[in-house]
C-alpha positions as CSV (number, residue, x, y, z in Angstrom):
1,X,-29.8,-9.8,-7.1
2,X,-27.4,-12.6,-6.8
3,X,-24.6,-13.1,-9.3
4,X,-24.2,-17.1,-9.3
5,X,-21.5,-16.9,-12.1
6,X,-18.4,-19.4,-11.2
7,X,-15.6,-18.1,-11.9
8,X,-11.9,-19.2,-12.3
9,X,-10.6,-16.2,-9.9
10,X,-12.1,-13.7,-8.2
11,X,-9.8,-10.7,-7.5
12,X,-10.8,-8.5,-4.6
13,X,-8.7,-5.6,-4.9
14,X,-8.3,-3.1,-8.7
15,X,-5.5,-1.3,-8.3
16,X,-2.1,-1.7,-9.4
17,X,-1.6,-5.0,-8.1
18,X,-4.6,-6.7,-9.0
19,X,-4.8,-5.6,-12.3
20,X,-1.5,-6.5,-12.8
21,X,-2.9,-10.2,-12.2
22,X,-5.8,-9.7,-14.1
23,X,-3.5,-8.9,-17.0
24,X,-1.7,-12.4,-16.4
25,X,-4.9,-13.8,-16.1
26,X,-6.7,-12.6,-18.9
27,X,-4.0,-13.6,-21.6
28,X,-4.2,-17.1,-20.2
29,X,-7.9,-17.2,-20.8
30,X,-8.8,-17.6,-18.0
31,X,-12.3,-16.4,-16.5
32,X,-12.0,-13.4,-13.8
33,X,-13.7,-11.2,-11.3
34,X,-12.0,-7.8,-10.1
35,X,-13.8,-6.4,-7.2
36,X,-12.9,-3.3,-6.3
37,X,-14.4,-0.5,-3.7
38,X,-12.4,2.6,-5.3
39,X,-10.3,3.9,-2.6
40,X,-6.6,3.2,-3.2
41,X,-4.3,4.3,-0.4
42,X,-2.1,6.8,-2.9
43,X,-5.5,8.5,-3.7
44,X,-4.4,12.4,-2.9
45,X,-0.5,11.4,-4.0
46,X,-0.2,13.7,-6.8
47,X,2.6,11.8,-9.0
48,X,4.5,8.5,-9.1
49,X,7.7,7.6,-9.5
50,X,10.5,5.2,-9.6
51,X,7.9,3.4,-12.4
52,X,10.0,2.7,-15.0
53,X,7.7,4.2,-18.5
54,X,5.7,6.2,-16.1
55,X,7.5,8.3,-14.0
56,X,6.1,11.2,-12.9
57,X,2.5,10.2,-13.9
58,X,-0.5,10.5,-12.1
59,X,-1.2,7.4,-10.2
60,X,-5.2,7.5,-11.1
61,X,-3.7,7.5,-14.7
62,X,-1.8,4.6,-14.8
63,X,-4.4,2.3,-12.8
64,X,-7.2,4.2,-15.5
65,X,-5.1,3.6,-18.4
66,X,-4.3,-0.2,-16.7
67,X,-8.1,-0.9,-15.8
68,X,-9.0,-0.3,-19.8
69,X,-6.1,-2.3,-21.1
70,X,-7.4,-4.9,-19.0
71,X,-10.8,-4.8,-19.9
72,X,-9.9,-5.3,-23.4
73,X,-9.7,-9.4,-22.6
74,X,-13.0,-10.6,-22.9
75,X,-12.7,-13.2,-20.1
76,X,-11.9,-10.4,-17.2
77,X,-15.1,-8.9,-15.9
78,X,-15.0,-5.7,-13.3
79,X,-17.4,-5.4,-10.3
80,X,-17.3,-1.9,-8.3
81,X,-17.9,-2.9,-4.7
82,X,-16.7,-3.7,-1.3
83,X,-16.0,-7.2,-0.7
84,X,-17.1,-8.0,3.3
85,X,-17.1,-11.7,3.9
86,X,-15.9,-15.0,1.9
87,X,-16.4,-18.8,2.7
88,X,-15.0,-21.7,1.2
89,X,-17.1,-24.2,0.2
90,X,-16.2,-27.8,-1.2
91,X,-15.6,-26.5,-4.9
92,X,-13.7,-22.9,-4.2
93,X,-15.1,-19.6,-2.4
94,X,-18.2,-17.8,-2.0
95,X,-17.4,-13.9,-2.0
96,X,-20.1,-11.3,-0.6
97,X,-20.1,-7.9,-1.3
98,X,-21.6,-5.1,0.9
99,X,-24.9,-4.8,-1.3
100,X,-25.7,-8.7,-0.7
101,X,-24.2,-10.0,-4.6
102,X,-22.3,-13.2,-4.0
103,X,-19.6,-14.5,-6.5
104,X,-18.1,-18.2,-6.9
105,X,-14.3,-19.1,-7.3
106,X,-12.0,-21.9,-7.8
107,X,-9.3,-19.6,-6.3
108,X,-9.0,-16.2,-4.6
109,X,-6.5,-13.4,-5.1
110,X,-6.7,-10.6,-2.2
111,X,-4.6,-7.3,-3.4
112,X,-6.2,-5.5,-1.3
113,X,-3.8,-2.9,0.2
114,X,-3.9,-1.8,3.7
115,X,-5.5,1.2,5.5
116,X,-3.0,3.8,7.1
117,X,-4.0,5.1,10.6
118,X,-3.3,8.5,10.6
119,X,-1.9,9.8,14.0
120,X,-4.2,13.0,15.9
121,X,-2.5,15.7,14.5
122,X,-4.7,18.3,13.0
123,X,-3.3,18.6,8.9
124,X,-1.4,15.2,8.6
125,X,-3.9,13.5,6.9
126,X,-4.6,16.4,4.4
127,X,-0.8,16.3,3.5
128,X,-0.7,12.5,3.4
129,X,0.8,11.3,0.0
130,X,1.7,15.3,-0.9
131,X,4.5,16.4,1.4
132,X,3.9,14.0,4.4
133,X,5.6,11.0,2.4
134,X,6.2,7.5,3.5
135,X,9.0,6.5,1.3
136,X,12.3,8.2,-0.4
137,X,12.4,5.8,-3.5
138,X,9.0,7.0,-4.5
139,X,9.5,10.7,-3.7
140,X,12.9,11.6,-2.4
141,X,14.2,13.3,-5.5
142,X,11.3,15.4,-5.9
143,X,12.2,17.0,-2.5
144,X,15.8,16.8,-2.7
145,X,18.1,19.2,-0.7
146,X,15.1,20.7,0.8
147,X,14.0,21.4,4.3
148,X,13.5,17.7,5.6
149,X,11.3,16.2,8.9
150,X,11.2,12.9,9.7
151,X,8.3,12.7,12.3
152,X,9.2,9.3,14.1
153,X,10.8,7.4,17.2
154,X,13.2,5.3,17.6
155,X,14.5,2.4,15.3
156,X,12.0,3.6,12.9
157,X,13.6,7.3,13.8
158,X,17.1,6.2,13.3
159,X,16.5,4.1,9.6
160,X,14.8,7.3,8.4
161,X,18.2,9.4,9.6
162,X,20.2,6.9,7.9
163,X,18.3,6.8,4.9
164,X,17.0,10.1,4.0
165,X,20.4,11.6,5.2
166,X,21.8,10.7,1.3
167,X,18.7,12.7,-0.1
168,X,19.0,15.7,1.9
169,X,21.9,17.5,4.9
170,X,19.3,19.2,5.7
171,X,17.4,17.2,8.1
172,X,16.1,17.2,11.5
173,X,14.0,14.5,13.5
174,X,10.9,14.8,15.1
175,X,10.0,12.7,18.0
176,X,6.6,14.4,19.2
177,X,7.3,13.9,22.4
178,X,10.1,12.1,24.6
179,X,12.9,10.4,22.6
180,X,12.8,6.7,22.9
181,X,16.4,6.4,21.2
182,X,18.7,4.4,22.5
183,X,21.9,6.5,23.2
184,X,24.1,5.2,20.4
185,X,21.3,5.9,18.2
186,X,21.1,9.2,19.3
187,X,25.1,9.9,19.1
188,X,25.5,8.7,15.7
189,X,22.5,10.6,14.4
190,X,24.0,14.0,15.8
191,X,27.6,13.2,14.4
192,X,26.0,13.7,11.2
193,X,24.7,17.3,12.6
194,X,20.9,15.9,12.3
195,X,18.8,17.6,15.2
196,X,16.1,15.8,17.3
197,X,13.7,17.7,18.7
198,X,11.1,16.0,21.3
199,X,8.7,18.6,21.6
200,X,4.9,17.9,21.3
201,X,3.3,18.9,17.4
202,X,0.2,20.3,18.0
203,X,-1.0,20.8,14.3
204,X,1.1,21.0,10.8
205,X,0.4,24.6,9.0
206,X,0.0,23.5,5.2
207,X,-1.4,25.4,2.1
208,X,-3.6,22.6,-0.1
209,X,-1.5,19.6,1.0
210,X,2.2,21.5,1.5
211,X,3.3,21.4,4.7
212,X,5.0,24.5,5.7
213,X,5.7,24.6,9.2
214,X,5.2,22.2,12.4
215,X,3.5,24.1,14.7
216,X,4.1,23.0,18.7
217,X,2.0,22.4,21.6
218,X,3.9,25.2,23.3
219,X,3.5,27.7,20.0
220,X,6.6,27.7,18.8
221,X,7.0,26.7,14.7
222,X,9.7,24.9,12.8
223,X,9.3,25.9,8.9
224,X,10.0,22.7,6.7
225,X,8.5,21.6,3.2
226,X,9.0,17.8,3.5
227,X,8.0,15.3,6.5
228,X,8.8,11.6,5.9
229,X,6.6,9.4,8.3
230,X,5.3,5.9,8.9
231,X,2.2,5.9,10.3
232,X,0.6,2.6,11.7
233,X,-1.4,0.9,9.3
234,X,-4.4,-2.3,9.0
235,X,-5.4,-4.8,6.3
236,X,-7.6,-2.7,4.1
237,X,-9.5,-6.0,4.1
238,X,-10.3,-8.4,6.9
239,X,-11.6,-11.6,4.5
240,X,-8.2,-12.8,4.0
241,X,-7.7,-13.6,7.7
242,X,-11.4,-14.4,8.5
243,X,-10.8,-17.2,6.3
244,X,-7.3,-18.3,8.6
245,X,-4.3,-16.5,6.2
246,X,-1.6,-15.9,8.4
247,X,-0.4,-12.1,9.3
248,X,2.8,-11.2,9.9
249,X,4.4,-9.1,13.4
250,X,4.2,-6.6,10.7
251,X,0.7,-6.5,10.1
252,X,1.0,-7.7,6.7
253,X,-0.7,-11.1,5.1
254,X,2.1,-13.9,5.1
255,X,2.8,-15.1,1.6
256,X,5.8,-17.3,0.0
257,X,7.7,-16.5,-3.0
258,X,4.9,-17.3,-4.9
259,X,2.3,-14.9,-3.2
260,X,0.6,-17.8,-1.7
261,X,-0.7,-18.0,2.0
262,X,-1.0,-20.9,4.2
263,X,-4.6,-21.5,2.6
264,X,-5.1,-23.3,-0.3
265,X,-6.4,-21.5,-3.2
266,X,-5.6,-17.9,-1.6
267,X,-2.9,-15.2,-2.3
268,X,-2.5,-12.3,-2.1
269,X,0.3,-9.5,-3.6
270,X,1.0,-6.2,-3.3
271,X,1.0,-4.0,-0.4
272,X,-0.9,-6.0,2.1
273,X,1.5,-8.1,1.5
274,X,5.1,-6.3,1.1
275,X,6.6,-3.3,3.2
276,X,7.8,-2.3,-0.1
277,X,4.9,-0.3,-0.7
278,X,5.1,1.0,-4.5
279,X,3.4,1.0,-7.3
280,X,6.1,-1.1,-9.6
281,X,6.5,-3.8,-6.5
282,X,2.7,-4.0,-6.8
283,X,3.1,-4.7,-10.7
284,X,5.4,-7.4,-10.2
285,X,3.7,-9.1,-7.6
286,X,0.5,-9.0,-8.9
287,X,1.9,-10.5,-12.3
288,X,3.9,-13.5,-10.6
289,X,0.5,-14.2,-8.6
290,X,-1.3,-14.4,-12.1
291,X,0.9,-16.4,-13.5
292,X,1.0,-18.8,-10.5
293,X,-2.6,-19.0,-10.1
294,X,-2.7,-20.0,-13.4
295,X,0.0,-22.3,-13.4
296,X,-2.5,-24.2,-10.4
297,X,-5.0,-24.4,-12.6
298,X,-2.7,-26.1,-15.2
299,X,-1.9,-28.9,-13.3
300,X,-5.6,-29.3,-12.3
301,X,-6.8,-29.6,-15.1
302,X,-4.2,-31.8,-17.0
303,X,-4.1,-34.2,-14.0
């Protein structure tokens, strides 16, 4: 059954970021669709942090807790589904979703996230979010002084070293096989007594998420409790550049300082969008792109 409601905005994306829109949205009256698929890429992350008023929390409690206090404005509607293919037509969009509903919008907000690719090595992916961490802001105090990996190569190698080096002295890198530091790199890491080892990780040994050791191709272990990586990653969502939005070298969707992209009547916020992947960037993003999608339709309609 087809859905020919036309709405203001259509949202593809529920999570912190869109709802954080939605929230902007709402209070301005204005008429929205959230579509979301459920599958937010800090799923198994157990707590988050550096949120001011919910630090600590679980992350599937805040966007819970956010999703109801959103709901409560009558002019915000939720859809659970994954959004596959939009076309703009001569008064807004047309969005599809995978069970064949279609949706009309003035305007289009994609907070969509992106899709980590996780590298082939037997247990990374189970300790993904839980003690194979992406980023020290989020979770470097909670592992503090501990046993720290950083399982990269090199620029990406050396920012780590530099970085995680005033969380923890004790620290070693990881190259999984031949170093591709440059040989300042490589001297300045070791002045600050930070190993590199370029052996081959066959599997990580972890007990329900917790990394214990790195296991090697040759047998040998390296006992650790914390692994910052940065795995390659896609667009969670491929609408945004089916429809000609720009992507960055980085992967990410190209926006201005108002979250808009090159196409009129699309943005998009949080973190397909930023490489500052956290929940309170996706917050603030999400609320300036509210509030500037509904600034748009200010104008419009007072022309």
């Amino acid at each position: 059954m087809k859905n020919e409601k036309y709405y203001d905005v259509i949202i593809i994306g529920g999570s912190y970021a869109g709802l954080s829109a939605a929230m902007a949205l709402g209070r301005a009256l204005r008429n929205v669709l959230i579509i979301d698929s459920g599958l937010p890429c800090n799923r198994q992350t157990p707590h988050s942090h550096n949120f001011i008023t919910q630090d600590g929390e679980k992350p599937y409690e805040i966007a819970k807790k956010a999703k109801a206090q959103v709901l409560q404005y009558d002019t915000v509607k939720f859809h659970e589904g994954l959004a596959i293919n939009g076309t703009k037509t001569n008064s807004g969009f047309i969005i599809t979703t995978e069970t064949g509903e279609s949706f009309k919008a003035k305007k289009l907000l994609f907070a969509t996230g992106v899709k980590d690719i996780m590298p082939d090595i037997k247990g990374f992916s189970e300790c993904w979010g839980i003690s194979v961490i992406h980023c020290p802001y989020c979770h470097g105090y909670e592992v503090r002084n501990e046993k720290t990996g950083i399982l990269a190569n090199g620029d990406f190698a050396f920012h780590y070293a530099q970085l995680i080096n005033n969380w923890t002295k004790d620290l070693t890198i990881f190259t999984n096989g031949k170093a591709t530091l440059t040989q300042e790199q490589t001297d300045r890491i070791k002045k600050h007594n930070i190993s590199i080892v370029e052996k081959e990780i066959d599997f990580l040994n972890h007990e329900d998420g917790k990394v214990r050791q790195i296991v090697f191709k040759d047998k040998s272990t390296f006992d650790l409790t914390a692994i910052y990586s940065r795995p390659a990653f896609e667009q969670h969502c491929k609408i945004p550049e089916n429809l000609g939005c720009e992507i960055t070298e980085q992967g990410h969707i190209k926006v201005d300082m108002f979250q808009k992209t090159n196409i009129d009547n699309v943005l998009a916020c949080g973190d397909s969008t930023s490489m500052m992947r956290s929940v309170a960037n996706a917050v603030a993003t999400g609320n300036l792109a509210g509030a500037m999608i509904n600034n748009d339709l200010t104008m419009e309609e007072f022309s």
